[in-house]
Every structure is written in structure tokens, then in C-alpha cells.
N, C-alpha and C positions, 0 to 999 in steps of 0.2 A: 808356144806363147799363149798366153791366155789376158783377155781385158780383162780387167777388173773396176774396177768402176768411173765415174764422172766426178770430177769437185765442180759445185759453182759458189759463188761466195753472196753472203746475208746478211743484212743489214741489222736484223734483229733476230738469232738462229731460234729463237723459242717460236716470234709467230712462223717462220718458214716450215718447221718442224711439224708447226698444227695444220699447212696449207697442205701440204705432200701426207699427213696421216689421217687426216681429217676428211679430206676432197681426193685424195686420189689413190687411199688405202697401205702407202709403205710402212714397213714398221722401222723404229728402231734397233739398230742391233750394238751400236756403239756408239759412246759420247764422251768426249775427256778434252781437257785443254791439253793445247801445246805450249806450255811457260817459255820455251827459246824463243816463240816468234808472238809471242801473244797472243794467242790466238785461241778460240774451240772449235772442235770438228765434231760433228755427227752424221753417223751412218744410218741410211735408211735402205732397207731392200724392199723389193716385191717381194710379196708371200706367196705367189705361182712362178715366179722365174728365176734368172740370177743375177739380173738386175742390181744396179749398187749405186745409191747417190751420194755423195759426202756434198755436206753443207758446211763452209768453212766462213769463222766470223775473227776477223783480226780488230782486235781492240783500237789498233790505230789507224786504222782504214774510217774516214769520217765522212767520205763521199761515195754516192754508189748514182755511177753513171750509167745506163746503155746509151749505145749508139742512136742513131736515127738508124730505124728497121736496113734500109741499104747499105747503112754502113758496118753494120756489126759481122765479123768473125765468126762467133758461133753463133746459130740459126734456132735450134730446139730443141727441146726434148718430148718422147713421144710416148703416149700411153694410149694400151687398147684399154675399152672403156667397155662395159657391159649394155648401159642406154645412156647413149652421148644425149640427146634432150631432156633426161632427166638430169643430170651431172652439170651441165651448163645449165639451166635455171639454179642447181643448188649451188654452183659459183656465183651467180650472178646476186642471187638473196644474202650471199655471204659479204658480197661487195666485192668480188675478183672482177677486175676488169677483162669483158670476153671481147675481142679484137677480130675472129672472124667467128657469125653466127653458123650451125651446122649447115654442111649444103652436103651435098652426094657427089664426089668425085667422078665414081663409074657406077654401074649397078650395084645396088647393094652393099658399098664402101664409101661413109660417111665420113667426115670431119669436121672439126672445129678448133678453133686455136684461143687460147687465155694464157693472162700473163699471173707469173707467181708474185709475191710480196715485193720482189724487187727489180720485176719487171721481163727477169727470160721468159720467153715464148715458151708456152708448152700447146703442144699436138694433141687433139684426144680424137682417138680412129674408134670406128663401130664398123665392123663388117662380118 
């Protein structure tokens, strides 16, 4: 068995697209609609690992709720980051809302957390 990637779904897939290529380096590898459900999907991977995000936008989806933090299902997603304090100040000049500022877990193993366009938690590790 092998994973293969993540879907989360987007309010608007173009800016989500520029969030994750823009601020946190994936590429595109695939974008196409799906006419049975109405929907488009695009694929983003890391360009060092094997990583695989799909962003999914259904045309009749006209609310995008998260939970309150305690109550949500899924939790986050995680990216090592090269310099986590330069990377959040350049979310933060972008207007990404950054939800915990970097602190150091253990020696040497830093983090911070920001949300994407439509509000999943993303993890950024430095270690």
C-alpha cells in the first residue's frame, strides 16, 4: 500500500494555489475539472519529497466553515521550512493570519502554525 496524497477543499482554488506555491514552494502537477460533480481539482507536490496536496473546489459548495480549533477532525498540515522567522513575517506582510508565533519546542526544533486561505492550520517546523 502506498499513500498518496491529501484533498482539502477551497474556496477560491486560484488564490489557494498561489498560497501553497507562492509561501510554501509546491508545484503544480495537475488541474482539470470534474464535470459529474462540479467541481476542479489541482495537484500540488513538494519538489524534495513525495508529498501530494489536491485542492478541491465544488462549484456548489457556497460555505466553507471550520470548526472551532477543539472541535475539528482534521488538525494540520506540516511543512519543514528552511527559516521559519523569515517565512512567517513573509505570511504575515502577505496578510496570512499566523495563529501561533515561532517558539522552540525542544532544542533546536522550532515551530509555528498559520492558516491557509480558508482557514486549515498549517505547521511550519525548522529544525
Amino acid at each position: 500500500m502506498t499513500f498518496v496524497h491529501v484533498s482539502i477543499r477551497a474556496s477560491d482554488i486560484d488564490r489557494s494555489i498561489a498560497f501553497y506555491h507562492d509561501l510554501l514552494g509546491l508545484e503544480v502537477t495537475k488541474r482539470s475539472p470534474i464535470p459529474q460533480n462540479r467541481a476542479e481539482i489541482c495537484f500540488l507536490k513538494d519538489p524534495k519529497g513525495e508529498f501530494s496536496l489536491e485542492l478541491t473546489h465544488y462549484d456548489d459548495q457556497k460555505e466553507f466553515i471550520q470548526a472551532d480549533y477543539m472541535k475539528r477532525t482534521f488538525d494540520h498540515l506540516a511543512f519543514r521550512v528552511d527559516d521559519l522567522k523569515v517565512l512567517v513575517e513573509k505570511a504575515r506582510s502577505s496578510g496570512v493570519v499566523v495563529t501561533d508565533e515561532p517558539f522552540e519546542l525542544s532544542p533546536g526544533h522550532w515551530l509555528a502554525f498559520i492558516l491557509d486561505p480558508d482557514g486549515t492550520l498549517i505547521e511550519l517546523i525548522q529544525s
